[in-house]
RODO-2510 file (C-alpha; in nm, 4 decimals, decimal comma):
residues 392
     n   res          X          Y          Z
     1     x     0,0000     0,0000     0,0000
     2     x     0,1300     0,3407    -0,1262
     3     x     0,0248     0,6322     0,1186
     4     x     0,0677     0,9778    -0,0394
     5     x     0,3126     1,2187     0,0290
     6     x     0,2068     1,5444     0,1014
     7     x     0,5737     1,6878     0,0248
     8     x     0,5339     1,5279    -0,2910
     9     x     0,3304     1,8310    -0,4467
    10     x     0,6161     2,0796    -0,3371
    11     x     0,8977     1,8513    -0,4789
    12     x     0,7368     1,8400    -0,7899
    13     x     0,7175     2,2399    -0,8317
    14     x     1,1184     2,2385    -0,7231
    15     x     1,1737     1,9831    -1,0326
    16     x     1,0474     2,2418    -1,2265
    17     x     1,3306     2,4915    -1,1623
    18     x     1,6349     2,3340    -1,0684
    19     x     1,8412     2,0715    -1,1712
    20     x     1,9026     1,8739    -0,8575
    21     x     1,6508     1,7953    -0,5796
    22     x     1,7274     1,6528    -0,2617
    23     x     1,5372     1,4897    -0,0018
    24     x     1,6358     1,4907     0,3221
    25     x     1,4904     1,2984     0,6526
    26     x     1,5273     0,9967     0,8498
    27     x     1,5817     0,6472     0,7809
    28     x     1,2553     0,4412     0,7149
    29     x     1,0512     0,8028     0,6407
    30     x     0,9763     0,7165     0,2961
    31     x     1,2107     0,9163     0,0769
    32     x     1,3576     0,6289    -0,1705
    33     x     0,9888     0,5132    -0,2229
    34     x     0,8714     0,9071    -0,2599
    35     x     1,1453     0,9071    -0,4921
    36     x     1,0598     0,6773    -0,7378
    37     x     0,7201     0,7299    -0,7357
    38     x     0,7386     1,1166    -0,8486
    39     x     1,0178     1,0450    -1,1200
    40     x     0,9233     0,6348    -1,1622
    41     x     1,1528     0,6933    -1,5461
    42     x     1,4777     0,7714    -1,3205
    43     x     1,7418     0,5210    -1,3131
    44     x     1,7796     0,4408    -0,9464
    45     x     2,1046     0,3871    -0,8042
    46     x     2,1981     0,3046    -0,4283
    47     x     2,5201     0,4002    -0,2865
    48     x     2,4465     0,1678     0,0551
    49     x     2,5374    -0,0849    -0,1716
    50     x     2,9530    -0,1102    -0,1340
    51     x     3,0138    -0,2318    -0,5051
    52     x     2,8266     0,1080    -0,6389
    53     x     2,9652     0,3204    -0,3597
    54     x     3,3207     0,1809    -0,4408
    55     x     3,2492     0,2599    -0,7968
    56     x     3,1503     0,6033    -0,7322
    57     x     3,4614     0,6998    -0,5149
    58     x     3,7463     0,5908    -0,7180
    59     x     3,5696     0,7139    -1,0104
    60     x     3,3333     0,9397    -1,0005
    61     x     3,3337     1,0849    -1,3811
    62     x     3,2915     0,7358    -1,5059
    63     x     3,0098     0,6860    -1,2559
    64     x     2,8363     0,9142    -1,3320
    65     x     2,8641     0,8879    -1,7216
    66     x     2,7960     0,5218    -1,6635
    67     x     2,3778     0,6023    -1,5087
    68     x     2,3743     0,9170    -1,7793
    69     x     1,9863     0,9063    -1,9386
    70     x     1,7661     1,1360    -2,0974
    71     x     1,5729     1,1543    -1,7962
    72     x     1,7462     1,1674    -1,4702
    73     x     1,8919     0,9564    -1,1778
    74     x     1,8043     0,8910    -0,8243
    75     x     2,1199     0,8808    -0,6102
    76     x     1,9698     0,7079    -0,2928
    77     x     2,1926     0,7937     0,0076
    78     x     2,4020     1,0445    -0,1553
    79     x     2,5609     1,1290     0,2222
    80     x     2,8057     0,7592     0,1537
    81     x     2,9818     1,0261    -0,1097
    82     x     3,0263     1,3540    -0,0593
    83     x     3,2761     1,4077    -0,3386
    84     x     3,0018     1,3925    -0,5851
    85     x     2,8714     1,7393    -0,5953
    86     x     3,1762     1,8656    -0,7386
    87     x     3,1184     1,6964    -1,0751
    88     x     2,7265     1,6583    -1,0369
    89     x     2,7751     2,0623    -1,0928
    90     x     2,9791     2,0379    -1,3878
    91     x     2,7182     1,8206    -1,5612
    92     x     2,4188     2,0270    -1,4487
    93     x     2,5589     2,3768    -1,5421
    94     x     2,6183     2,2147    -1,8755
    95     x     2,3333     2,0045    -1,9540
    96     x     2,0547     2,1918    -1,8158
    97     x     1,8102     1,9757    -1,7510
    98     x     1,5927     2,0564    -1,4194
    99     x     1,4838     1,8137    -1,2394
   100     x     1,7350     1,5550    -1,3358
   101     x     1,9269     1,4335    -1,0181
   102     x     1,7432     1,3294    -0,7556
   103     x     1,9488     1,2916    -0,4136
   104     x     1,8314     1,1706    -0,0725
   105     x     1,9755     1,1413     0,2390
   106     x     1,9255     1,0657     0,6293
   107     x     2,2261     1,2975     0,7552
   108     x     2,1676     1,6151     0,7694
   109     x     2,4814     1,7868     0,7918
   110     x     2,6858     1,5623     0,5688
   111     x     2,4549     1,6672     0,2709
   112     x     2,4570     2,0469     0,3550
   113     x     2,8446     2,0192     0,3707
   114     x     2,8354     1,8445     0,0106
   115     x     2,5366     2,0727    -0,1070
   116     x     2,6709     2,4123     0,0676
   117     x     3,0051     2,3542    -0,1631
   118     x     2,9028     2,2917    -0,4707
   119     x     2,5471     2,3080    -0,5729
   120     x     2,4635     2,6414    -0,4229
   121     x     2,1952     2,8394    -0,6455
   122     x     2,1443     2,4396    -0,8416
   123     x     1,9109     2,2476    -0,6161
   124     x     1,6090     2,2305    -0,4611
   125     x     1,6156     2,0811    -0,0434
   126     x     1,3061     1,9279     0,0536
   127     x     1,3066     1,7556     0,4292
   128     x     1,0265     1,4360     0,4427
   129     x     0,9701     1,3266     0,8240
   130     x     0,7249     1,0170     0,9204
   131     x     0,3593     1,0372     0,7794
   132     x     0,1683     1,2980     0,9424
   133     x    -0,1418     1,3159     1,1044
   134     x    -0,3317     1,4286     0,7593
   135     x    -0,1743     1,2241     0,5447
   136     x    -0,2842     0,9022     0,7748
   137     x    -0,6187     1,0386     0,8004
   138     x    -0,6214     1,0847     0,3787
   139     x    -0,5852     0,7108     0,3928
   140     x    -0,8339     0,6010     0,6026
   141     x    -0,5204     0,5214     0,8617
   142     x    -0,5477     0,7528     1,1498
   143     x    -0,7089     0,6178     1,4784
   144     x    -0,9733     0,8252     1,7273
   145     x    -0,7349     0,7286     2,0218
   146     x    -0,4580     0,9407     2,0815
   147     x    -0,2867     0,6678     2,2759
   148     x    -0,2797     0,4314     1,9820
   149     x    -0,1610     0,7333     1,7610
   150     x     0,1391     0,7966     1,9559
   151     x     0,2174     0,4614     2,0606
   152     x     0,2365     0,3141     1,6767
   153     x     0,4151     0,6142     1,6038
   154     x     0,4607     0,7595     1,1919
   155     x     0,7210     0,5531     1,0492
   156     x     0,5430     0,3994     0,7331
   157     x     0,6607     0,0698     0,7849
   158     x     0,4098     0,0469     1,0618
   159     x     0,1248     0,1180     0,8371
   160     x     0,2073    -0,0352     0,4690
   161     x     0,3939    -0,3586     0,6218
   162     x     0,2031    -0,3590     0,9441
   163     x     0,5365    -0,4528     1,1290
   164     x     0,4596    -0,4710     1,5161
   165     x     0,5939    -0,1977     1,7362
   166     x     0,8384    -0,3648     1,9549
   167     x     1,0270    -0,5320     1,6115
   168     x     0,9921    -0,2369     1,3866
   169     x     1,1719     0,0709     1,6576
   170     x     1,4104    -0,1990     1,8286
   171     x     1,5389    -0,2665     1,4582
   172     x     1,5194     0,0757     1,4114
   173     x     1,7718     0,1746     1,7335
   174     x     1,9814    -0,1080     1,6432
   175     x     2,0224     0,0081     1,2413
   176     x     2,0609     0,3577     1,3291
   177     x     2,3292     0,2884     1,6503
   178     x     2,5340     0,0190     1,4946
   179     x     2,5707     0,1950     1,1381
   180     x     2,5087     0,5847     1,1072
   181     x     2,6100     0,6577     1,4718
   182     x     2,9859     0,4823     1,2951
   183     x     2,9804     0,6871     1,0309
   184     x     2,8563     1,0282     1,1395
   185     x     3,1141     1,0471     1,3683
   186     x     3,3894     0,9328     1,6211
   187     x     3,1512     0,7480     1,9629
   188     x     3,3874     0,5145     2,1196
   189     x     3,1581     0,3523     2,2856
   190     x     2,8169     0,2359     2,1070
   191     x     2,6300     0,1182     2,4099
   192     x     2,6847     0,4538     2,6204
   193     x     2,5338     0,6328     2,3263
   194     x     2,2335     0,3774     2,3215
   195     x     2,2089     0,4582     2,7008
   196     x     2,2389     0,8721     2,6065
   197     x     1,9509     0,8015     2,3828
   198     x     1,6860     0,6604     2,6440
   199     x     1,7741     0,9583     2,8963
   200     x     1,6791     1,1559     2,6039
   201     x     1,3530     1,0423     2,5675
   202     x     1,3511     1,0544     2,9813
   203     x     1,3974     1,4525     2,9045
   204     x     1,1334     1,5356     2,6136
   205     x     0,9963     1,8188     2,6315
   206     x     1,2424     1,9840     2,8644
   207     x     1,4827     2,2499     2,8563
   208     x     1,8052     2,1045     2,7896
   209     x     2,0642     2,0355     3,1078
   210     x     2,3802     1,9572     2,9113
   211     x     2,5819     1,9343     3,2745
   212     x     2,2413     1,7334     3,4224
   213     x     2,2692     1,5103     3,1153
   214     x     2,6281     1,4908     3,0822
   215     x     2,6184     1,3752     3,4445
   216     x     2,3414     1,1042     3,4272
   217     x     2,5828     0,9590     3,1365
   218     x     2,8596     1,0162     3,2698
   219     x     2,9968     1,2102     2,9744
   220     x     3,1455     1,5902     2,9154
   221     x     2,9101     1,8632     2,8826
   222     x     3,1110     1,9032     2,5177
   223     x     3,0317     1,5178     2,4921
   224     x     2,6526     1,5950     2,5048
   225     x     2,6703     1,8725     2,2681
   226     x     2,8259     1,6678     1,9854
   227     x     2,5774     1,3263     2,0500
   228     x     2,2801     1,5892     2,0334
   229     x     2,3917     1,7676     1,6919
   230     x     2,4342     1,3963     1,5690
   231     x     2,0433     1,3187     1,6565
   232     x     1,9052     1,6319     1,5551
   233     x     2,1535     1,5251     1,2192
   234     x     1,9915     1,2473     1,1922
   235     x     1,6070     1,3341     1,2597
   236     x     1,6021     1,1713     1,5884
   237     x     1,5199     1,5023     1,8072
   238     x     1,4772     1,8657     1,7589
   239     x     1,5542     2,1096     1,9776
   240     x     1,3205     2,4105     1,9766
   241     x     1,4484     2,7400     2,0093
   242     x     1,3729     3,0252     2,2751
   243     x     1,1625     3,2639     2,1691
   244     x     1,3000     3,6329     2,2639
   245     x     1,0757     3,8495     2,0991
   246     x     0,8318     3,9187     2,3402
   247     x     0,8005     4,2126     2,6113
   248     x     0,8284     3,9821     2,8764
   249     x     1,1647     3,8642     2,7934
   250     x     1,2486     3,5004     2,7521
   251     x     1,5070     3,4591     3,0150
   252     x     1,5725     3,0429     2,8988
   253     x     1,8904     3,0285     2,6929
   254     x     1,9138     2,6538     2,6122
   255     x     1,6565     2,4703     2,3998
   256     x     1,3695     2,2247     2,4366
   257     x     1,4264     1,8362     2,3745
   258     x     1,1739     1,6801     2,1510
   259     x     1,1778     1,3827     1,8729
   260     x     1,0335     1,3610     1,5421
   261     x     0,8256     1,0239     1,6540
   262     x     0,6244     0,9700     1,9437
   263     x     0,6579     0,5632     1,8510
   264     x     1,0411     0,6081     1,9577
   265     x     0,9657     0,7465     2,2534
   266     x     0,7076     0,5046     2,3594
   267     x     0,9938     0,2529     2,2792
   268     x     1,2783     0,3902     2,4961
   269     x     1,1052     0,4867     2,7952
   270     x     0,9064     0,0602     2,7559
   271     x     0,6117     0,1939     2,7462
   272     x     0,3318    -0,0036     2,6565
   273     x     0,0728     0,1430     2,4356
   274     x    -0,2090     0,0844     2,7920
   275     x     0,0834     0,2306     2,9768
   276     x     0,0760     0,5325     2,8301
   277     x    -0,2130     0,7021     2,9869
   278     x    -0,0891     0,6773     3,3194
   279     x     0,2736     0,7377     3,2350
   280     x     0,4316     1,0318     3,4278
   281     x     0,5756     1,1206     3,0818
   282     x     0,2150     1,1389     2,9681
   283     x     0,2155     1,5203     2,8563
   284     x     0,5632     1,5217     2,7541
   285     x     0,5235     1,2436     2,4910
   286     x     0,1751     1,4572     2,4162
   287     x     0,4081     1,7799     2,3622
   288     x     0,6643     1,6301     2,1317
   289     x     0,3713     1,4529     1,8803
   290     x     0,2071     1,7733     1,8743
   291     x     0,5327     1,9879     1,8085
   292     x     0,6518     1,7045     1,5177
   293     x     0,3167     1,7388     1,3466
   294     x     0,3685     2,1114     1,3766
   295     x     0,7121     2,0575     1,2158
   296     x     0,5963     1,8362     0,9793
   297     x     0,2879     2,0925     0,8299
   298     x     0,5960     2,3733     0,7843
   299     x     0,8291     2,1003     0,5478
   300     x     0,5408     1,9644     0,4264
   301     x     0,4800     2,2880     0,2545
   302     x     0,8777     2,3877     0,1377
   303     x     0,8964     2,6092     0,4942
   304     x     1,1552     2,6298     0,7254
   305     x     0,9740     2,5529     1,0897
   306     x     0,9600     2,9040     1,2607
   307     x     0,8380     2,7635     1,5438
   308     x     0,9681     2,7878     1,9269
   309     x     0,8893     2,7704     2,2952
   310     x     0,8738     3,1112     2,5792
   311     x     0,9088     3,1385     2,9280
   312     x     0,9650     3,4059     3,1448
   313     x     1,1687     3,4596     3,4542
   314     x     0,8482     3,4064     3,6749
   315     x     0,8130     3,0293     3,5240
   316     x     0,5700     3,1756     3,2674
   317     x     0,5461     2,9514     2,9787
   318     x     0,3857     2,9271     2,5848
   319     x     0,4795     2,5283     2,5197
   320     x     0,4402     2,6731     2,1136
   321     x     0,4865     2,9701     1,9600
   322     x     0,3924     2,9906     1,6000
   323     x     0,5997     3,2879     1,3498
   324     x     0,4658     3,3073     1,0194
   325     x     0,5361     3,6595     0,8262
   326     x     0,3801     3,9035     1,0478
   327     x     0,1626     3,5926     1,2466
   328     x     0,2374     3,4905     1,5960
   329     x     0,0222     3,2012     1,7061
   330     x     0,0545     3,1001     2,0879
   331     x    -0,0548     2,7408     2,1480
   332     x    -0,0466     2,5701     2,4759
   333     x    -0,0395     2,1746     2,4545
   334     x    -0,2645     1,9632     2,7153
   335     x    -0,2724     1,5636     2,7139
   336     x    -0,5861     1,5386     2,9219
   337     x    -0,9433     1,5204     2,7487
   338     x    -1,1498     1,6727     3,0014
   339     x    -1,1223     2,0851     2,9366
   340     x    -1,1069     2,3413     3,2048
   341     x    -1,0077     2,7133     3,2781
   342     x    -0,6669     2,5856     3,3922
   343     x    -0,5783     2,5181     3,0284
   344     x    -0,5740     2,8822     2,9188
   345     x    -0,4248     3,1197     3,2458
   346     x    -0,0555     3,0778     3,0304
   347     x    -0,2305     3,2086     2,7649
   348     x    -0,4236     3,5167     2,9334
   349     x    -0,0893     3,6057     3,0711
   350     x     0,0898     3,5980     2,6845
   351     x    -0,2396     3,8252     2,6032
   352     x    -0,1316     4,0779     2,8985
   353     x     0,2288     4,0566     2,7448
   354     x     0,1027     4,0999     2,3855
   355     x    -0,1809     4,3815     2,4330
   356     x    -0,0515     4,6346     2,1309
   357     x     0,0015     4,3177     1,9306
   358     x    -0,2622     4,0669     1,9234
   359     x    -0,1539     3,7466     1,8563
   360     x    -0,4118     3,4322     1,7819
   361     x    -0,4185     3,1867     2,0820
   362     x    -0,4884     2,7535     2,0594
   363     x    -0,5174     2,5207     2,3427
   364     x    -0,4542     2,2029     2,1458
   365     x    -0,5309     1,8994     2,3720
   366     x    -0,6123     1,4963     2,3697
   367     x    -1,0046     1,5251     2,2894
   368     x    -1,2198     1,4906     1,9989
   369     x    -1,4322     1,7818     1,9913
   370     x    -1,3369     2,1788     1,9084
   371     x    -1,4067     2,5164     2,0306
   372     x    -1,6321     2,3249     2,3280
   373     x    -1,9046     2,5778     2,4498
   374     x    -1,7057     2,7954     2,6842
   375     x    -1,3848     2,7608     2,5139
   376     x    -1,3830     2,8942     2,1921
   377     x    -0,9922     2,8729     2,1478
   378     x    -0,9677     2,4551     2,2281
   379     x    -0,8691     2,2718     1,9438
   380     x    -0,8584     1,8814     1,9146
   381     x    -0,5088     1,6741     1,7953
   382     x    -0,7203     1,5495     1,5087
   383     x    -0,8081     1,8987     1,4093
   384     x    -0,4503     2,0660     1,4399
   385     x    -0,4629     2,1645     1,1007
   386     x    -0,6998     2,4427     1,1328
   387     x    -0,4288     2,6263     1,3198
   388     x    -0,1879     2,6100     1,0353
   389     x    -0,3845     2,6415     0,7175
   390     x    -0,2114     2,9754     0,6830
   391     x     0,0799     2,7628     0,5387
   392     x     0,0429     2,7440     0,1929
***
C-alpha cells in the first residue's frame, strides 16, 4: 500500500526549476519510495550498496557517465559520497536539464556540507519526516485514540507492512546505533550512546541540562553537545528554540528536547501502548507529537519551521509559539481530554504581554471535539490543522 506524500506536491514544483533535488529525513521516512514514485523513469542507483559506492569513489566521472539518461537519476543515500557534488555541478551547469538528479539522504549535515560547496543556487532541499497526522487520516489510517496514535508512532513501515511496534523501533535503534552513529562520527563507545539516547527520551519536552545530562551519562558537557547535533543530524530530536521576541523577555537560553516520533519514545522509555495514559511522561510524549506534526505541516509545505517555545523569569510559559510573516500564534499543549479554565491562564498572561500586538491563541489537547461551548480557542489533535492552514 502506497500512502501519499504530502511533500510530494512541493517537490514536484522544485523539479520544475532546478536541476538537482534533494530529499532529506530519516531512515525508514519514505524518501527512496517518494522518490521513485514522483520520477518512476529515473534510473535508481543506491550508494548503501559497497560495489556502487566503491564505484563512485574511485571514479566518479565514469560513474556518473555510466547512469547518464535522458531523464534523470536517483542517487539514494548520496551522504556515503560527498565528493560527488563537485562533478554533479559540472554536468548540471552544462546540460541543463531541471529536475534531473534526484538525491536523498538521512544525515543532515553531511549533505549540507556536500550541497553548501558545490550546488549552491542548483538544487532544490526538501526535508520528508514520518507520515503525518493528515496524510494518515487521507488514507483512512489515522485512529480516534490518541494513545494508539502515539504509541504506533509515523514511520510507514508500521502502516504499509504492518510490522509490530516492539520489532519495527528496536530494529530501528539497532540500524541507526550500529551503522550511522559509525559513520557520522567518532563514539567510542556504542552502548553509552544507546544509554544517552533513552535519557533523552527521559527529558522530552524539557529544557536542555547539558551538565544534568552529561552527568546522568557520565559524559562531558562538550560530549553531550556533539551526540545531540548527531540526533538532531539524523532526525532523531529537535531542539526548539527560545523565543526572545516578546516584552516579557524570555530569560531560557538553552533549547527544548523533543523527537520527530512519538513511537520512539514510547519505545525507549518501555512503554506499553495501555501504559501510556498513566505514564508520568504522559504530557511530555503529548508535547513532542504535537510539536513534530507542527514541524511536519511547515516542510510539508517547502517552509523552514519558525516555530519555538517562551518562558519568562516568573516560570511563565507558551509550550508553542507559531511565526509566520507578520503571524504569531501562541498554542499551549494539554494531554488530558477533560477541558477546564486551567488550560488557558498561560495564555491570558501571553495576552497581557502581547496587548498592542494581538496574537491568535490555541489550546490544542487529547479530545475529539473543538471550540467546546465555553472555550472557543480549544482545538482537538485530530483537528490541528486548522491552526496552520495559513501555510500554503
Amino acid at each position: 500500500m502506497y500512502i501519499e506524500r504530502i511533500l510530494g506536491k512541493d517537490i514536484k514544483k522544485g523539479a520544475r526549476y532546478f536541476p538537482v533535488i534533494a530529499i532529506l529525513g530519516p531512515r525508514q521516512s519514505g524518501k527512496t519510495t517518494l522518490a521513485k514514485k514522483i520520477f518512476p523513469n529515473h534510473v535508481y542507483v543506491s550508494l548503501e550498496d559497497p560495489d556502487i559506492r566503491r564505484a563512485a569513489l574511485e571514479d566518479p566521472r565514469t560513474f556518473l557517465e555510466f547512469y547518464k539518461n535522458k531523464h534523470g537519476v536517483i542517487l539514494d543515500e548520496f551522504q556515503h559520497v560527498p565528493e560527488l557534488p563537485s562533478y554533479i555541478q559540472t554536468i548540471v551547469d552544462s546540460e541543463k536539464k531541471d529536475g534531473y538528479f534526484i538525491l536523498t539522504g538521512s544525515q543532515n549535515f553531511l549533505m549540507n556540507q556536500a550541497i553548501s560547496q558545490s550546488l549552491a543556487g542548483r538544487i532544490s532541499i526538501h526535508t520528508l519526516l514520518p507520515l503525518s497526522i493528515d496524510e494518515l487520516e487521507n488514507h483512512g489510517l489515522l485512529s480516534d485514540d490518541v494513545e494508539t496514535v502515539q504509541y504506533k508512532g509515523f514511520y510507514p513501515a508500521t502502516y504499509n507492512k504492518k510490522i509490530p511496534h516492539q520489532r519495527l523501533y528496536s530494529q530501528y535503534v539497532r540500524t541507526y546505533i550500529e551503522r550511522d552513529v559509525r559513520q557520522l562520527t567518532q563514539v567510542g563507545d556504542l552502548n553509552t550512546f544507546k544509554t544517552f539516547l533513552g535519557l533523552c527520551a527521559e527529558r522530552v519536552g524539557q529544557i536542555v541540562n547539558f551538565t544534568e545530562l552529561g552527568k546522568a551519562c557520565r559524559i562531558s558537557d562538550q560530549t553531550v553537545k556533539r551526540w545531540l547535533s548527531i540526533l538532531e543530524a539524523s532526525y532523531i530530536i529537535y531542539l526548539l528554540s527560545p523565543y526572545e521576541k516578546t516584552l516579557g523577555k524570555c530569560l531560557v537560553k538553552n533549547p527544548k528536547l523533543y523527537f520527530y516520533d512519538s513511537g520512539l519514545i514510547c519505545y525507549l522509555l518501555k512503554l506499553k501502548e495501555n501504559e501510556i495514559f498513566m505514564s508520568s511522561k504522559r504530557g511530555n510524549i503529548f508535547e513532542s507529537f504535537i510539536i513534530s506534526e507542527i514541524i511536519k505541516d511547515f516542510y510539508n509545505k517547502g517552509e523552514d519551521p519558525s516555530v519555538y517555545f517562551w518562558q519568562d523569569k516568573y516560570k511563565h510559559e507558551i509550550d508553542c509559539i507559531i511565526k509566520h510573516g507578520t503571524r504569531v500564534i501562541a498554542v499551549e499543549i494539554k494531554a488530558g481530554r477533560t477541558p477546564n479554565t486551567s488550560f488557558f491562564s498561560s495564555l491570558a498572561y501571553w495576552r497581557k504581554l502581547n496587548e498592542k500586538n494581538k496574537s491568535e491563541c490555541y489550546v490544542v489537547y487529547a479530545g475529539n471535539k473543538d471550540k467546546i461551548s465555553g472555550y472557543k480557542e480549544l482545538i482537538s489533535w485530530q483537528s490541528l490543522k486548522s491552526i496552520m492552514k495559513f501555510l500554503k
